[in-house]
Every structure is written in C-alpha cells, then in structure tokens.
LOMITI-121411 format. One record per residue (C-alpha): residue in one letter; y, z, x. Coordinates in Angstrom, 1 decimal, padded with zeros to 4 digits. Each point is the difference from the previous one (the first is absolute). Last residue first. Layout:
BEGIN
SITE	code	yy	zz	xx
SITE	a	Y	Z	X
...
This chain:
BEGIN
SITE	code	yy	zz	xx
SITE	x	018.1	066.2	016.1
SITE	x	002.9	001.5	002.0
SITE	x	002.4	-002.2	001.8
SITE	x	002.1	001.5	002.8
SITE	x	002.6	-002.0	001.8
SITE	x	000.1	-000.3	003.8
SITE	x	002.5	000.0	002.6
SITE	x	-001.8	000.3	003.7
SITE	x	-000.6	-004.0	-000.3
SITE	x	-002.5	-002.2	001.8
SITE	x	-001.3	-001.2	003.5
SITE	x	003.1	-000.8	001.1
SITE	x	000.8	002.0	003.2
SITE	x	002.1	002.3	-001.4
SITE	x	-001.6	000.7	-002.9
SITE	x	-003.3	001.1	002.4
SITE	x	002.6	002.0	002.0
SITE	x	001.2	002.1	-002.7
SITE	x	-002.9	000.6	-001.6
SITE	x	-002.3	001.0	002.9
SITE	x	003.5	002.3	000.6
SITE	x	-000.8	001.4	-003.5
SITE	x	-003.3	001.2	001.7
SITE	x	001.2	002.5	003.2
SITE	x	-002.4	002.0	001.7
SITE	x	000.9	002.7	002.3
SITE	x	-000.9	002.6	-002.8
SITE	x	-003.4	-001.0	-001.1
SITE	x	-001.3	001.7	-002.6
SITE	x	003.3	001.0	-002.0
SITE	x	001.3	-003.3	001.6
SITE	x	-003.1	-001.5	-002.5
SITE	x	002.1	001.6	-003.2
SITE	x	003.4	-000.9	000.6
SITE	x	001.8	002.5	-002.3
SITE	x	001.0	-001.2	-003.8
SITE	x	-002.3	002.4	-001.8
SITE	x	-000.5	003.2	002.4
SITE	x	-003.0	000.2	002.1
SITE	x	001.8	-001.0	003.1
SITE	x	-002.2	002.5	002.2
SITE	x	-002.9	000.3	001.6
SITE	x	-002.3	-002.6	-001.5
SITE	x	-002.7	000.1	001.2
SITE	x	-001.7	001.6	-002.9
SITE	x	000.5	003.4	-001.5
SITE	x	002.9	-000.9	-002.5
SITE	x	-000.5	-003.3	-001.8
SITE	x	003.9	-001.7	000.1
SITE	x	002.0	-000.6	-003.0
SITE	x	000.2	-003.7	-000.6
SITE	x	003.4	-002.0	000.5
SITE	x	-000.6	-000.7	003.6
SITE	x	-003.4	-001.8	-001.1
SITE	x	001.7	-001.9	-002.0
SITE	x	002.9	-001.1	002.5
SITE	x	-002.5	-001.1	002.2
SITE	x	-002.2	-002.2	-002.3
SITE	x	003.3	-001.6	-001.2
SITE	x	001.1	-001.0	003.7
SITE	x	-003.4	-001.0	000.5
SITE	x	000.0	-002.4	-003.1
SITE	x	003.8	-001.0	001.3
SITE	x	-001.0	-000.5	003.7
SITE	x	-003.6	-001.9	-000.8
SITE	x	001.7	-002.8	-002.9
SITE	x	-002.0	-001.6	-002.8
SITE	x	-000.8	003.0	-001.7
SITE	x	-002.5	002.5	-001.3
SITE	x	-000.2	004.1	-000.2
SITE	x	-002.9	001.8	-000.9
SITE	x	000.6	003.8	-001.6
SITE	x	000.9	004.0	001.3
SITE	x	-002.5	002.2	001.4
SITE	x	000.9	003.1	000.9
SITE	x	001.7	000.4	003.1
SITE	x	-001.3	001.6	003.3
SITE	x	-003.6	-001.1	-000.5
SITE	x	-002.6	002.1	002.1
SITE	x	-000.8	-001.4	003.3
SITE	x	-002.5	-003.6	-000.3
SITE	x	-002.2	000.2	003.3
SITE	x	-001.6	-003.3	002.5
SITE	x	003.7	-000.5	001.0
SITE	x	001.2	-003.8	-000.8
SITE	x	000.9	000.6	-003.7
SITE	x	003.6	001.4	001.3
SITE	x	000.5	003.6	-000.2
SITE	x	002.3	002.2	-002.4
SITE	x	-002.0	-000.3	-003.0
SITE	x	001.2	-002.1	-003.1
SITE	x	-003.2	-000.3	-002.4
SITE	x	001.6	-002.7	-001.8
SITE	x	003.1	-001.8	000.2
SITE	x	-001.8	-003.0	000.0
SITE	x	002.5	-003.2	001.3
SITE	x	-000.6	-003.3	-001.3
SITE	x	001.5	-002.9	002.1
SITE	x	000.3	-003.8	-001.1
SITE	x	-000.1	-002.9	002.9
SITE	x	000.7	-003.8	-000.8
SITE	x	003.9	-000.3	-000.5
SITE	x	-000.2	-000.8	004.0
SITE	x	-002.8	000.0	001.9
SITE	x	000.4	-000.8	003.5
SITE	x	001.8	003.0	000.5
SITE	x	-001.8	002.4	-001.6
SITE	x	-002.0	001.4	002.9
SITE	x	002.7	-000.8	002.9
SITE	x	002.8	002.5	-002.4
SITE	x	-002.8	002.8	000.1
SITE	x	000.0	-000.2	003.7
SITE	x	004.1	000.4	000.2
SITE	x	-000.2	002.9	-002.3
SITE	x	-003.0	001.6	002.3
SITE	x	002.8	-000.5	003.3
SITE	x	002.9	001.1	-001.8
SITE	x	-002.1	003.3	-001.0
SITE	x	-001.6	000.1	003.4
SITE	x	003.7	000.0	001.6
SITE	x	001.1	002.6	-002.3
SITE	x	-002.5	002.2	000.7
SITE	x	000.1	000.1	003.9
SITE	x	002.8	001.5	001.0
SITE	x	000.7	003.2	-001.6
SITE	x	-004.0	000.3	-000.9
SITE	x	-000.7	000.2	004.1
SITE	x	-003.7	000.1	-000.9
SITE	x	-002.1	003.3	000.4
SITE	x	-003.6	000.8	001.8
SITE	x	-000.1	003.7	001.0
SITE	x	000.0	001.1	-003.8
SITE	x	-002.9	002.6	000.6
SITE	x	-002.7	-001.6	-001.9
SITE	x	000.3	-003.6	001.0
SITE	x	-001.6	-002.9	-002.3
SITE	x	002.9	-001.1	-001.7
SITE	x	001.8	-000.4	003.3
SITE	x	-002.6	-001.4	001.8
SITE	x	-000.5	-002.8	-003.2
SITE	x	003.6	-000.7	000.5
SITE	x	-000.3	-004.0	000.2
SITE	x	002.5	-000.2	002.6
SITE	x	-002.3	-002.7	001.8
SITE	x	-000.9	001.9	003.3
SITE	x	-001.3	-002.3	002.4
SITE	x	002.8	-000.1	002.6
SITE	x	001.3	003.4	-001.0
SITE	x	-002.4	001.9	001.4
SITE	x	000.1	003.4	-001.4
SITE	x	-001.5	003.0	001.8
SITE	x	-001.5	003.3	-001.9
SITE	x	-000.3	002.6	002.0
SITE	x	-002.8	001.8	001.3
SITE	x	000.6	-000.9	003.8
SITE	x	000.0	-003.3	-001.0
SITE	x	-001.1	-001.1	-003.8
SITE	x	000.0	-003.5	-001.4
SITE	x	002.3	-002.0	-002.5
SITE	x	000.1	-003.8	-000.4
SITE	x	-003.5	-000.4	-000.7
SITE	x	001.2	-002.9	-002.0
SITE	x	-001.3	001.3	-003.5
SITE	x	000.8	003.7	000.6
SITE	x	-001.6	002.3	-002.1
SITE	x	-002.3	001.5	003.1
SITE	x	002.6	000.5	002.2
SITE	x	002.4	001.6	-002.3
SITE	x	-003.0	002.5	-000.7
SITE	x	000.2	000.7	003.4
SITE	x	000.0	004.1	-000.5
SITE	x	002.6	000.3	003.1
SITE	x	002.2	002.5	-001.8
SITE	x	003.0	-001.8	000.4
SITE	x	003.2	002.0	-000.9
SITE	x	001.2	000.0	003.5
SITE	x	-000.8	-003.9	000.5
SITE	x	002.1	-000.8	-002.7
SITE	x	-001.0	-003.8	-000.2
SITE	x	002.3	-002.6	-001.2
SITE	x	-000.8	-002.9	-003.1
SITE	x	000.7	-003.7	001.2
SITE	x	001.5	-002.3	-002.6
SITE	x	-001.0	-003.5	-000.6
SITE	x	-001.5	000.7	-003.7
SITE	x	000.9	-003.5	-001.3
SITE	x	-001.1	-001.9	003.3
SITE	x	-003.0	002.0	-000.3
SITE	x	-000.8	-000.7	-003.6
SITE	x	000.6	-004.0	000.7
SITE	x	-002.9	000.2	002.7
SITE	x	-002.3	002.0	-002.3
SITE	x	000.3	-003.1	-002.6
SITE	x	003.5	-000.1	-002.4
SITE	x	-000.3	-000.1	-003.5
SITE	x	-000.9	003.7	-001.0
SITE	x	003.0	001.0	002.6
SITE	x	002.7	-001.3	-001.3
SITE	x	-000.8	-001.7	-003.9
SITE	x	-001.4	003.7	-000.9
SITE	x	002.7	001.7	001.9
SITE	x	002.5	-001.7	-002.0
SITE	x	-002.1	000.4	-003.3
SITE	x	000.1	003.7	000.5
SITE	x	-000.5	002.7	002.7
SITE	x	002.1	002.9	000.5
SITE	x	001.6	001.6	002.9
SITE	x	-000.8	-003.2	002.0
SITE	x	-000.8	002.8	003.3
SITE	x	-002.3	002.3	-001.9
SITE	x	-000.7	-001.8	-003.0
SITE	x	-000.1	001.2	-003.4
SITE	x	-001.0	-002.0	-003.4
SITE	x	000.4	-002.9	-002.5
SITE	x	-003.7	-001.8	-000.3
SITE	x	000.9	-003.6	000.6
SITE	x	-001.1	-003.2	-002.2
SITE	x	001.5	-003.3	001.9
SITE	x	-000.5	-002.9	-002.2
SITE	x	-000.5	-002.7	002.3
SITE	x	000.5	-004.4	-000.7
SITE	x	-001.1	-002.8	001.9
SITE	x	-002.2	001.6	002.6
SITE	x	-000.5	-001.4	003.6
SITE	x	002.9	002.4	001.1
SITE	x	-001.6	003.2	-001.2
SITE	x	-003.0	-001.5	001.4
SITE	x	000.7	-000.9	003.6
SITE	x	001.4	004.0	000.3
SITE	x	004.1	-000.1	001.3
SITE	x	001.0	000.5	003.1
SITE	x	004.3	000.0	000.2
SITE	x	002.3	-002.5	001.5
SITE	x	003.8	001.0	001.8
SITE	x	-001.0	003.2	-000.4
SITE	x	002.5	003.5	000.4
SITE	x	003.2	-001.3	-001.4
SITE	x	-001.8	-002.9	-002.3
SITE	x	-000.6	-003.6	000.3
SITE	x	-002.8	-000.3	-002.3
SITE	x	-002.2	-002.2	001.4
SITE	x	-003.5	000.2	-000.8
SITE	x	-003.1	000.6	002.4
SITE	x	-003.7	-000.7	-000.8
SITE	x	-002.3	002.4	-000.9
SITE	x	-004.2	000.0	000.5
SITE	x	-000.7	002.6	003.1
SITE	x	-000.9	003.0	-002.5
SITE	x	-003.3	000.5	001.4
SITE	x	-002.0	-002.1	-003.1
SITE	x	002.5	-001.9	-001.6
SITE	x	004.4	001.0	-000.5
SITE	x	-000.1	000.2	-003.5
SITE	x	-003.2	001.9	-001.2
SITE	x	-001.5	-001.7	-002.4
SITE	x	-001.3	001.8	-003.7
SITE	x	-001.2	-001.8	-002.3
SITE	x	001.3	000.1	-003.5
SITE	x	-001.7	001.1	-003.3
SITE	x	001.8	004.3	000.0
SITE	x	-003.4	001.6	-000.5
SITE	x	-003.0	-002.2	000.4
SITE	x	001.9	-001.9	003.3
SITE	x	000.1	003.0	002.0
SITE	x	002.9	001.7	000.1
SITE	x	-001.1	003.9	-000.6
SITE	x	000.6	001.7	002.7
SITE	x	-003.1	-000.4	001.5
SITE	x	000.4	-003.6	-000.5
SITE	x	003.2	000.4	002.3
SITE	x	-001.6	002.0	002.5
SITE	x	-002.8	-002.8	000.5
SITE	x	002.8	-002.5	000.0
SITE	x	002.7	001.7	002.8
SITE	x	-003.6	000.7	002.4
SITE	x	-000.8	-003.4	-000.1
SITE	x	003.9	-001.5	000.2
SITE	x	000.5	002.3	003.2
SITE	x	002.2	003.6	000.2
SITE	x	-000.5	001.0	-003.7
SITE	x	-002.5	002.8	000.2
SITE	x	001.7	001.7	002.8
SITE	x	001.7	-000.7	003.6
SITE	x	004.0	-000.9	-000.1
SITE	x	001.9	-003.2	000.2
SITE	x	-001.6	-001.1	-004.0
SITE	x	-001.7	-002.9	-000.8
SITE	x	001.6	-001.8	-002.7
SITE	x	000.2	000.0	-004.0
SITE	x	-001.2	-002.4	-003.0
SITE	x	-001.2	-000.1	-003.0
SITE	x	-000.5	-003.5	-001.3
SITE	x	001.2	-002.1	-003.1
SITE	x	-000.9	-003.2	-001.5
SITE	x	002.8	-001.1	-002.5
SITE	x	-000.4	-001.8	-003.1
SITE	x	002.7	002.3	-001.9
SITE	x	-002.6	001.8	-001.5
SITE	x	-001.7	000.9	003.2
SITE	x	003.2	001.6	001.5
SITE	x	000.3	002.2	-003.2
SITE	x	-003.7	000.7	000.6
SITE	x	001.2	001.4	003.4
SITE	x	002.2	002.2	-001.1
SITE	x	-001.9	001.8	-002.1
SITE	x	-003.0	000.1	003.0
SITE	x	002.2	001.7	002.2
SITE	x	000.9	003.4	-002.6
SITE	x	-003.8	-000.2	-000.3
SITE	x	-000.4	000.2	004.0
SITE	x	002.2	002.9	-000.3
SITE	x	003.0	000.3	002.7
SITE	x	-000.7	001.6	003.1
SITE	x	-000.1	004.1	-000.8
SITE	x	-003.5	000.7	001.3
SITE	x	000.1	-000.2	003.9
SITE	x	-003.0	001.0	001.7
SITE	x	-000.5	-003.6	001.3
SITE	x	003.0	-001.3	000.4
SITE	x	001.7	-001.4	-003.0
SITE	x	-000.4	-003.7	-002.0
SITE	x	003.4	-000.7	000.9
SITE	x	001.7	-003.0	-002.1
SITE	x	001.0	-003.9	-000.1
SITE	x	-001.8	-001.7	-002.4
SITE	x	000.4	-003.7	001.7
SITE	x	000.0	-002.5	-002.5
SITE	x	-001.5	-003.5	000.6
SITE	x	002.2	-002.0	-002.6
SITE	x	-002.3	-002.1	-002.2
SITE	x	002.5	000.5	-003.0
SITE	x	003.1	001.5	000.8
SITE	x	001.1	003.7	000.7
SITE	x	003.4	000.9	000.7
SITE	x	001.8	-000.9	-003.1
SITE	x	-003.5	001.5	-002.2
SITE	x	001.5	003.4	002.4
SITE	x	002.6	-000.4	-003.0
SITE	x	000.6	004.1	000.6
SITE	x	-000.2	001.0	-003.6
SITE	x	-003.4	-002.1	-000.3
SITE	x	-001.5	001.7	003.1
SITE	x	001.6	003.6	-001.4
SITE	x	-002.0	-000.9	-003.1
SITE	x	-003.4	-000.3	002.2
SITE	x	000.4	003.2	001.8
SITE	x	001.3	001.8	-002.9
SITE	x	-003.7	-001.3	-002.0
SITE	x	-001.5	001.8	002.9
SITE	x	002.0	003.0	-000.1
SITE	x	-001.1	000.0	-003.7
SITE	x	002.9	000.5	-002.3
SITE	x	-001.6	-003.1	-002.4
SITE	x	-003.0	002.4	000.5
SITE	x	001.7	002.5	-001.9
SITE	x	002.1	003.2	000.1
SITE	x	000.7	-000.7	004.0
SITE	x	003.1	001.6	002.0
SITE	x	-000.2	-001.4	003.6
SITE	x	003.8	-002.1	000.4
SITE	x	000.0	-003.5	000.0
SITE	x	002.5	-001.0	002.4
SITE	x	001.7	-004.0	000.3
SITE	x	002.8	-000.4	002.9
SITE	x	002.1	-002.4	-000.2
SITE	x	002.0	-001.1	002.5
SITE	x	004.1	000.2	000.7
C-alpha cells in the first residue's frame, strides 16, 4: 500500500497558503529522497495550449521548484511536442506558449526545455517488454535527467477518461512518434451523417482526411488516431470503435508511462492538482466549465496510487449541474464517465498495477 499525502484548500492564514501546502506536502512526501544535490531535475508538467487557462499555476510551479533548489538541485521544466497542429507542436512554438503562460524564468526560476529538441525527433527507445511494446520512445531529456517530479493538473479526457500522473509520465514523455504509437486507433466515418463542411480536413495534422463527392474520406495509412477529426466534426460523422479500442490505448498509455520511469527508480515524486477539473484535457485551445468543485493537491512517490486517490476524490464530489457533465452527479458516481460514457478510468488503474508501475492500494494522509 502507498502513501498518499492531500492538503485540502481551506486557508485562515498564510501558514494555510496553497503555496505554503505545496511546500509541506513536498516535506510529507520525502521528495528530499528523490532529489539529491546537483541532480538535473526534469519538472515534468503541461504548460496548456494556447487558449487554454486551467494548466497548473506558474506560482504553484515555482514552490516546488525552490524545494528542488534547496536540496542542491538544478531543475528544468520540461514537456514534448505534441502529434497534433497548435502552439505546442515544435520546441519554438512549445517555449513562446509556455512564457505566455506564465513559465518564464522571472516567475517560477527554471528554464524551460522541451524534451524531445526542436521537431520532436530527440528520444531514444527503452525496453520494457510489455504486451503491446517490446521498447517504448521516450524524450532524450526525460532520460538525460537524474531525478523528475511529475506535477499534473487532474482532469477529463475523451478516450483516457481522465488524465493524471499516468497520462502525464505517458504521453508528456514520449515525442510525436511515441504519441502515435499510444493512440494507434483508427476513428470510422459515417458517411450518411457527413455534412461535407471539411473542417476534419483542415484539423487534421497528417492530411489524413479529404472530401470526395462531399464526403469526408479517411486514409488510414497516414491517419495517426489522434481524434482531432472527431473533435472537430459538427454532425458526429467521425466516431471511434469505443468497444474495441479503449482498452487497448489504456494498456498501451500504461505501458508508455512504465518506459518514462523506468530508468529512474526511487528518483521520481508526483503532485497531482485537483484544481479547476473540467472535462477536457489541457491540449484543446478552451477550458469547459468545471464539473467538480475544487478539491486540494495531492503528492506521492507512486503514479497508480496518487491517481487512484485523485480519482476516487473527484467521484466523491457532488457534480456541477449545467456543464458537461450529463449525468453521474451524485457523490460516489464516476464523474468523467458522466462526460464520456465509453470511457473507462479505473481500468487505467488496473492495468498500470498490473504491469508494475505502482500500487492501486493507497493510504490517505492529510496535512
């Protein structure tokens, strides 16, 4: 069983500070175990796509990374390019939209270097041996780095079902090439509910989709089951076969998350920020309307358990009425299957305990 450490958000004092949390829940957590001097230490978190606001606070960053500095550390932000276009998809772009955020060096004293270089091509494989990947691509960085404390904002995802410090290690760590091995899946096109608009055409980052006859046509050679097409279409033309396909991704994002850890041993803390919890991942340029009230900062040693935790929280909050989230509003019902109903999150659980990356069972420390 792992510990995990929560600090609620109640606050009569500065002592009660969310930023004086973040640096007790560091102490609570041993991450001083994890971090030793002179370690390069990757600061592993999404900076959001442009248009996104509900990434995790550049001040909430900058906590932890003076606790890295005390111990004699050296730490860097860090995150890859991502498989689809937007404001992330190269290092350049991934930088400037990260000190628009709010992560340049003034605010949260680390640089910021994108993991996998300039077009996402530095990575280098490791073997994991698992049921879908006998080797996974992990960023040249995130493996270059002594140490990582993984800081992940706890929300929705349409095919993970939620995304936490699993997701964070699986696809954060991996370059564009890793992403599409992760993603694999090839979505289907209704033809008779296509209205012809192309705006499936114009999302897609592999020109993978094109019009005939005013239809919508899928090659499946280039298309990297990225879903962008589906997010994009108005009419619902553009649909995944969910039966099949989202427990394979899940095995496959658990197993990617396993080759960013695995040469690091005892050296990588997570913090999860269950804070501002909408029902889409920081990748879309938007942030929806919550779906939960916020709810405090987790920290642990181990990504199943803290996720596990983070999960089970949010599950235990009443849901916001009028957002996306359509149903499962009752304390105790799956809150992100109440947005996306052919996900399925404690099976990210299941299979990442499975595998070895850490332990479902958890114990809940409050401080």
């Amino acid at each position: 069983m792992a510990d995990v450490y929560f600090a609620n958000l109640r606050a009569r004092s500065h002592h009660e500070s969310k930023v004086e949390k973040i640096r007790r829940l560091f102490d609570a957590a041993d991450f001083d175990a994890v971090i030793r001097p002179d370690d390069l230490t990757a600061i592993k978190l999404h900076v959001g796509e442009r248009g996104c606001d509900t990434y995790i606070h550049p001040v909430f960053a900058r906590q932890v990374i003076d606790k890295v500095k005390e111990r004699g550390a050296h730490p860097f932000i860090t995150d890859t390019a991502t498989l689809y276009a937007g404001s992330r998809a190269d290092a350049v772009r991934h930088t400037v939209t990260a000190i628009e955020h709010g992560f340049a060096y003034a605010v949260v004293g680390a640089p910021v270097i994108i993991a996998d270089g300039l077009r996402g091509r530095y990575w280098r494989e490791v073997p994991i041996g698992g049921k879908h990947f006998e080797s996974v691509r992990i960023a040249g960085s995130i493996l270059d780095a002594d140490s990582m404390l993984v800081l992940s904002h706890v929300k929705g995802h349409d095919l993970a079902g939620f995304g936490g410090a699993i997701k964070n290690l699986a696809m954060g760590c991996a370059p564009p090439s890793g992403k599409a091995e992760q993603h694999a899946g090839r979505p289907i096109v209704e033809s008779e509910r296509c209205g012809g608009c192309g705006k499936c055409t114009r999302v897609c980052p592999q020109a993978a989709m094109t019009l005939a006859d005013g239809r919508a046509i899928l090659n499946p050679e280039h298309c990297v089951g990225c879903g962008d097409c589906m997010r994009a279409c108005p009419t619902g033309a553009i649909e995944f076969d969910w039966r099949t396909e989202i427990r394979p991704f899940l095995e496959r994002l658990c197993e990617y998350a396993l080759g960013a850890v695995h040469d690091k041993p005892g050296r990588v803390g997570y913090i999860n920020f269950l804070l501002g919890i909408t029902p889409d991942c920081d990748c879309v340029p938007w942030s929806d309307a919550v779906i939960v009230p916020d709810i405090g900062i987790l920290a642990s040693t181990d990504p199943v358990a803290i996720d596990h935790a983070s999960l089970d929280l949010v599950n235990s909050e009443r849901g916001i009425p009028k957002t996306a989230l359509e149903k499962n509003l009752s304390p105790g019902e799956d809150k992100f299957k109440g947005v996306w109903d052919y996900t399925d999150s404690n099976y990210q659980i299941e299979y990442a305990a499975a595998i070895g990356l850490g332990d479902a069972d958890y114990r809940l420390i409050e401080v």
